[in-house]
C-alpha positions as CSV (number, residue, x, y, z in Angstrom):
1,X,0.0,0.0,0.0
2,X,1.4,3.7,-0.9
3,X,2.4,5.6,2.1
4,X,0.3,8.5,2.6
5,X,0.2,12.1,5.3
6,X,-2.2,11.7,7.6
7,X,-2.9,14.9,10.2
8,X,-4.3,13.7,13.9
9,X,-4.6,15.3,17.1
10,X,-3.6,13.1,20.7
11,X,-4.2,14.7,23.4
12,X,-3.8,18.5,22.3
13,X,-1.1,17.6,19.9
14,X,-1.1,17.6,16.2
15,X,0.8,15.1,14.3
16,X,1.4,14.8,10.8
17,X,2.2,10.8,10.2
18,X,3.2,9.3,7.5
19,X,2.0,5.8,7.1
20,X,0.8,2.3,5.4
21,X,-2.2,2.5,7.1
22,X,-6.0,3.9,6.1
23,X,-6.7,7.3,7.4
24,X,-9.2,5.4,8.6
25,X,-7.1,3.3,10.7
26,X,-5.2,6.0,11.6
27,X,-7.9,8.3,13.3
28,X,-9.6,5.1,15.1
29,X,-5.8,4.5,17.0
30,X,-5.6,8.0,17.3
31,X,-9.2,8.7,19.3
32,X,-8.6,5.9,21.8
33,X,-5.3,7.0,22.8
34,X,-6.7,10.5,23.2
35,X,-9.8,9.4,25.2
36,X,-7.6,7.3,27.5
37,X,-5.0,10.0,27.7
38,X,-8.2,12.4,28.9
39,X,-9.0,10.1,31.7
40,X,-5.5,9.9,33.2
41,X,-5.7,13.8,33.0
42,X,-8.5,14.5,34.5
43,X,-8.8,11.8,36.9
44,X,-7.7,12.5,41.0
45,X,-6.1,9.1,41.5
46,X,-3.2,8.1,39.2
47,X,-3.2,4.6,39.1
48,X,-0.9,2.3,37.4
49,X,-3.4,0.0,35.9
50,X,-4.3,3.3,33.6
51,X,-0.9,4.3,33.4
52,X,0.1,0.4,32.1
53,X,-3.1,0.7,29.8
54,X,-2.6,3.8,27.9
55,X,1.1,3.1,27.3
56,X,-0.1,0.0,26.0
57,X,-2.3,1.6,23.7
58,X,0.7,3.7,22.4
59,X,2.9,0.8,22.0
60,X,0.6,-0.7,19.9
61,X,0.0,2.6,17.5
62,X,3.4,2.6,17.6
63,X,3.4,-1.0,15.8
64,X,0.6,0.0,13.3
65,X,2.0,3.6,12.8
66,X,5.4,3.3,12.5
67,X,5.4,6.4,15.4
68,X,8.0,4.8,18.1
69,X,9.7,7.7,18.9
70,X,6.4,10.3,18.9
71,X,4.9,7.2,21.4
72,X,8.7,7.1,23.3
73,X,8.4,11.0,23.9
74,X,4.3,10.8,24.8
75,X,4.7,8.1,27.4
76,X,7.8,10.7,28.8
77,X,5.5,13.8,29.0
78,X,2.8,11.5,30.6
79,X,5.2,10.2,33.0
80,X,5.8,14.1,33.4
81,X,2.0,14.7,34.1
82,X,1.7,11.7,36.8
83,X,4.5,13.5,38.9
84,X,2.9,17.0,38.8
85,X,-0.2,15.7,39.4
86,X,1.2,13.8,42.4
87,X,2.9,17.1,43.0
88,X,-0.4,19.4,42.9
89,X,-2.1,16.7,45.2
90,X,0.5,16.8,47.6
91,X,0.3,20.3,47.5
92,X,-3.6,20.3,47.6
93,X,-3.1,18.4,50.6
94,X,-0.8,20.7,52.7
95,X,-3.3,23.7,51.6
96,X,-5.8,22.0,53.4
97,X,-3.8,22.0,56.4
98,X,-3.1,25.6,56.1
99,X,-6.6,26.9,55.0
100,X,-10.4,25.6,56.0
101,X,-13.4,26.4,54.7
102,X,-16.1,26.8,57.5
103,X,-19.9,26.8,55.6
104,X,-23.2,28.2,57.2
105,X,-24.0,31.0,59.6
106,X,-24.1,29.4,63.0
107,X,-21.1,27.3,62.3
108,X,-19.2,30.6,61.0
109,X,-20.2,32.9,64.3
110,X,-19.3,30.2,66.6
111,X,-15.9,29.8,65.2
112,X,-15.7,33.4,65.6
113,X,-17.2,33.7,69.3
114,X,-14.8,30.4,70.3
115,X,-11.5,32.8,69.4
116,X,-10.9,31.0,66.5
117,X,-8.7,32.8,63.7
118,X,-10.8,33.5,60.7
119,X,-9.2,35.3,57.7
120,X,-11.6,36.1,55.5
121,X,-15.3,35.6,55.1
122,X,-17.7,35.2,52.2
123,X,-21.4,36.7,52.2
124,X,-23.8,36.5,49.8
125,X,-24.0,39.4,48.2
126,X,-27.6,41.9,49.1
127,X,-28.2,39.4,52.1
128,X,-29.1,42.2,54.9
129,X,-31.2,39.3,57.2
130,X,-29.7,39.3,61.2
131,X,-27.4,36.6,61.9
132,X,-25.3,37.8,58.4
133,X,-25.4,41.4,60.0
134,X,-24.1,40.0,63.1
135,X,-21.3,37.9,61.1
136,X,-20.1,40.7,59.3
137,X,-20.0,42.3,62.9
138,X,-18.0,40.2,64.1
139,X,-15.6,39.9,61.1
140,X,-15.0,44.0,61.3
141,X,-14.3,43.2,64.8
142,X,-11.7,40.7,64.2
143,X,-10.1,42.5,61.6
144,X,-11.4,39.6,58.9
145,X,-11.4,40.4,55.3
146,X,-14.7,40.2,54.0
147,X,-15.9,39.6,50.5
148,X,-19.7,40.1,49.1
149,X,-20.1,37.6,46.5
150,X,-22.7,36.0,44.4
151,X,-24.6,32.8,45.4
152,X,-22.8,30.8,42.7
153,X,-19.6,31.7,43.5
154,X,-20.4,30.7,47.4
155,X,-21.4,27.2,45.9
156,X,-18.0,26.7,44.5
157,X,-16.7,27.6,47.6
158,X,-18.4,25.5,49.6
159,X,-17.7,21.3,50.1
160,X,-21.3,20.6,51.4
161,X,-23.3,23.0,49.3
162,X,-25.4,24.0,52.7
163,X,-23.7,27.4,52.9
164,X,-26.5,29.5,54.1
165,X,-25.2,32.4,52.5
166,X,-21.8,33.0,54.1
167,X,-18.4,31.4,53.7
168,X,-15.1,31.4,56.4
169,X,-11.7,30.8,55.5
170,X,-9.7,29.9,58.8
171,X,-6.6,28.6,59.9
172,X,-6.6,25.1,59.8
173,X,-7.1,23.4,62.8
174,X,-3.9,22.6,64.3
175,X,-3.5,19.3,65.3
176,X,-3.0,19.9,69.3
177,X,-0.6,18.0,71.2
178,X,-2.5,16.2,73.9
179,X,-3.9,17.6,76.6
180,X,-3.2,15.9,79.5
181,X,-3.8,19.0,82.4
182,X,-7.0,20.0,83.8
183,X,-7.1,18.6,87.0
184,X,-8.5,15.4,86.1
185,X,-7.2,12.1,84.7
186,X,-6.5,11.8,81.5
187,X,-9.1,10.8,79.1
188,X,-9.0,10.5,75.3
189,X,-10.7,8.8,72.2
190,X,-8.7,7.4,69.8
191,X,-10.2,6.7,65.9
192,X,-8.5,3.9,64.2
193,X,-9.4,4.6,60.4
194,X,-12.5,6.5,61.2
195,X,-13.9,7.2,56.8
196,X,-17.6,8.7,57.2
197,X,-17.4,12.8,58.0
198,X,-20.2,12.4,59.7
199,X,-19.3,9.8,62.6
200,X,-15.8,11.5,62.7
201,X,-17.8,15.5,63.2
202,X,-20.2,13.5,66.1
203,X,-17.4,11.8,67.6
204,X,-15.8,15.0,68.4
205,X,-18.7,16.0,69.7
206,X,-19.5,13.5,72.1
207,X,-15.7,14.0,73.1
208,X,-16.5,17.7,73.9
209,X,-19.7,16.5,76.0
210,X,-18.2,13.9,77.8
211,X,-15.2,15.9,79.1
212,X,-12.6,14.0,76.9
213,X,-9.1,16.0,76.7
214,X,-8.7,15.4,72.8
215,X,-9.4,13.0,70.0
216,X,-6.4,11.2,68.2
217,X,-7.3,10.3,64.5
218,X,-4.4,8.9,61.8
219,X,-2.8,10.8,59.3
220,X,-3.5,7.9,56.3
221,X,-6.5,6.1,55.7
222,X,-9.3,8.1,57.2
223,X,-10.9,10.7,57.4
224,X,-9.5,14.3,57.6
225,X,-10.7,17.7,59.4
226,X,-13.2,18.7,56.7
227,X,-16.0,21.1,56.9
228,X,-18.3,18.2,57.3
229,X,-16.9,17.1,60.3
230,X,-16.6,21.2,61.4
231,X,-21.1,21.2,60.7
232,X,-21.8,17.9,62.1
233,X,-19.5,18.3,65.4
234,X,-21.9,21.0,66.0
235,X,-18.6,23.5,66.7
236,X,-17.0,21.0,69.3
237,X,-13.8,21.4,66.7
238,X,-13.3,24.9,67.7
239,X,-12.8,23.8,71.2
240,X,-11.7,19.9,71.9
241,X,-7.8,19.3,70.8
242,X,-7.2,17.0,67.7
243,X,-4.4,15.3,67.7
244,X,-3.5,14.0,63.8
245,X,-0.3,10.6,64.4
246,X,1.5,8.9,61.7
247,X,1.0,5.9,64.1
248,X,-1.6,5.6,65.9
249,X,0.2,2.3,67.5
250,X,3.3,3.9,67.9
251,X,1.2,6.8,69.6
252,X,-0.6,4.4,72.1
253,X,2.6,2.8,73.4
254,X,4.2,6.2,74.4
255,X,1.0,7.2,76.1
256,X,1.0,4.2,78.0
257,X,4.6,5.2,79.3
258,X,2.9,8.5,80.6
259,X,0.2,6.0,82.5
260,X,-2.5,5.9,80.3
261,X,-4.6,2.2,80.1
262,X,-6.5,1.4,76.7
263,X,-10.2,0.2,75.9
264,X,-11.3,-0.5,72.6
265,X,-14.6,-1.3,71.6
266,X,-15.5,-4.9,69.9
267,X,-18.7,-7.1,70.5
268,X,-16.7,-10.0,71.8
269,X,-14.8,-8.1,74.5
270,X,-16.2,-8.1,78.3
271,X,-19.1,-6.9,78.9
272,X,-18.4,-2.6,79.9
273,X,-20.0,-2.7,83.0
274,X,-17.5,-5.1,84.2
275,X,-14.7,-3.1,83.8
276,X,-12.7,-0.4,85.6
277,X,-13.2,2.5,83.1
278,X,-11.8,4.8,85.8
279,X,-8.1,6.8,85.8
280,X,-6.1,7.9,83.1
281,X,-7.9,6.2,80.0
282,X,-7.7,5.7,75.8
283,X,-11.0,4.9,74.6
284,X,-10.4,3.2,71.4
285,X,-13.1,2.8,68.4
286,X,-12.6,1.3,65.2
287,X,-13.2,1.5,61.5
288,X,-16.9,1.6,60.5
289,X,-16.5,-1.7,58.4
290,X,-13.7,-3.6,60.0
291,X,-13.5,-2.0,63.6
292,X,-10.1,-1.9,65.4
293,X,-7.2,-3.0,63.5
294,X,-5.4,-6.2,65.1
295,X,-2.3,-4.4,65.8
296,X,-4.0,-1.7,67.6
297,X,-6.3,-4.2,69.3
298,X,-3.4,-6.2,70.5
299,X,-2.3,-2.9,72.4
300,X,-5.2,-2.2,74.3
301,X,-5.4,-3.1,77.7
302,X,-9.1,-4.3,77.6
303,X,-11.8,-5.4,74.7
304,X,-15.5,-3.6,75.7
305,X,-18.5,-5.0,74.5
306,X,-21.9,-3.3,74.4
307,X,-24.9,-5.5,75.8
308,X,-27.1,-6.1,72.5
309,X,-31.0,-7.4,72.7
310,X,-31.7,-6.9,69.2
311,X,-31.5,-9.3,66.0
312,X,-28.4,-7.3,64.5
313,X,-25.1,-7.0,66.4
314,X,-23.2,-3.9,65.8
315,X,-23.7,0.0,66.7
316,X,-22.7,3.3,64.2
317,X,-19.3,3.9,65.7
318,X,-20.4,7.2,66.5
319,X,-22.9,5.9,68.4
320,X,-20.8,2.9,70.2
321,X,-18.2,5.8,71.1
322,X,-20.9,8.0,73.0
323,X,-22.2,4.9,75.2
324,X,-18.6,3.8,76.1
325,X,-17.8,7.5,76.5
326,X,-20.5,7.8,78.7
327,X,-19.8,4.9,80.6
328,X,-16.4,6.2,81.6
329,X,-18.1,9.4,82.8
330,X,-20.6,7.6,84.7
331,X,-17.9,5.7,86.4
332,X,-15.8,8.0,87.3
333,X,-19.0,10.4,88.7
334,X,-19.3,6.9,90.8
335,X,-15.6,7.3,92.3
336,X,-16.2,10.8,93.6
């Protein structure tokens, strides 16, 4: 077959190829490595099974197109793209530690009222209604830039889309180290590999009610400090210590060098009322799915269970952390 010019575009690139095959040919080849070159692009995780499969795909219009070194210098500048995009995440990532976003009006004037560092605010722009006034009042107070902005633009601020009209930009909040002075023994809750917002934002906020000194959550595989778990801890964030551990294993054996002893939640430990909840105390509770980890289980000093009547055998974890919670403040009312 005569070798013919064929023009094609991969991935915001033209190409002018010269080649055996049909134009035909030729444009199908092209298209797929495009689309599959779009996808890595615009996708958030990286992964090497699209990575393998689109350099594939080149290696094989390489073979039809005679184009091994265009291919050779495409899988480079992809190879390019995965690192900057690893780059921007990472960077993405330390952002959110340095800026978060708090959404809706009584979340936004507590954060205020509790101290908290806010930089900047966003209000909807024409809304004149009372809380807003009192918001704005507060920001001029605080020496908080404020923007007026339109309701769209709030949306694209905002994570959960429940704005009510006004937008903070705050500090993030820093991960405390653990407070262990206020007169009273020790208590804290410790999340391994907490994922839902939601349990995470009521965890806190059971912590805040029961007296707990802080909350301990990982660094890796669960949830972070978003402003889902800023709405649903109901503003406890602003005022119970978060502590954020590469290890949260490594993290429990130091504490028990200051004296602290460790429970963790799982329906085949001992039944809680059983147990001496009292002095300086970890409550552990585990992931929604798997609960605690073996590793961190093997570190606790006791395994609670939670009497169950019902036909199904497990509780939220939010929901087994505030009855074990509670039964450590209940027993150590008892010891007074």
């Amino acid at each position: 077959m005569e070798k013919a010019s064929v023009s094609v575009k991969i991935y915001n690139s033209t190409y002018a190829l010269t080649t055996s095959a049909s134009e035909e040919q030729v444009l199908k080849i092209a298209a797929e490595v495009d689309r599959r070159m779009q996808e890595l692009a615009e996708s958030k995780k990286l992964l090497q099974t699209d990575k393998i499969a689109i350099w594939t795909a080149l290696d094989l219009a390489a073979d039809r197109l005679e184009l091994q070194e265009k291919c050779v210098a495409l899988k480079q500048e992809m190879q390019q793209q995965s690192v900057a995009a690893e780059q921007k995440m990472q960077e993405n990532r330390e952002q959110r530690t340095e800026t978060f976003v708090i959404a809706g009006r009584k979340a936004v004037l507590e954060a205020f009222r509790s101290g908290r560092t806010i930089d900047k605010i966003y209000v909807l722009d024409g809304c004149q209604d009372g809380p807003v006034r009192t918001i704005v009042r507060e920001a001029k107070k605080h020496g908080s830039l404020i923007n007026f902005v339109t309701k769209e633009r709030l949306s694209q601020l905002s994570e959960t889309g429940k704005h009510q009209g006004v937008i903070a930009h705050a500090a993030a909040y820093e991960y405390s180290k653990l407070a262990e002075e206020r007169g009273e023994a020790p208590f804290l809750i410790l999340l391994d590999n907490i994922e839902d917002p939601h349990n995470l934002g009521a965890i806190i906020r059971t912590a805040n009610l029961a007296g707990a000194h802080g909350v301990i959550i990982p660094k890796r595989r669960a949830v972070g400090l978003t402003a889902t778990v800023a709405k649903t801890s109901a503003g406890a964030l602003n005022y119970t210590p978060v502590a954020k551990v590469m290890n949260l294993v490594k993290t429990m054996e130091e504490l028990k060098e200051k004296g602290l002893w460790f429970v963790c939640a799982d329906m085949d430990g001992e039944q809680m009322y059983d147990l001496n909840l009292t002095g300086p105390i970890g409550l552990v509770i585990g992931n929604e799915g798997e609960g605690v980890g073996r590793l961190v289980k093997e570190n606790c000093d006791f395994v609670a269970g939670i009497p169950m009547k019902g036909q199904i055998n497990s509780l939220n974890a939010s929901v087994a952390a505030g009855v074990l919670a509670y039964e450590i403040v209940r027993q150590r009312i008892s010891q007074k």
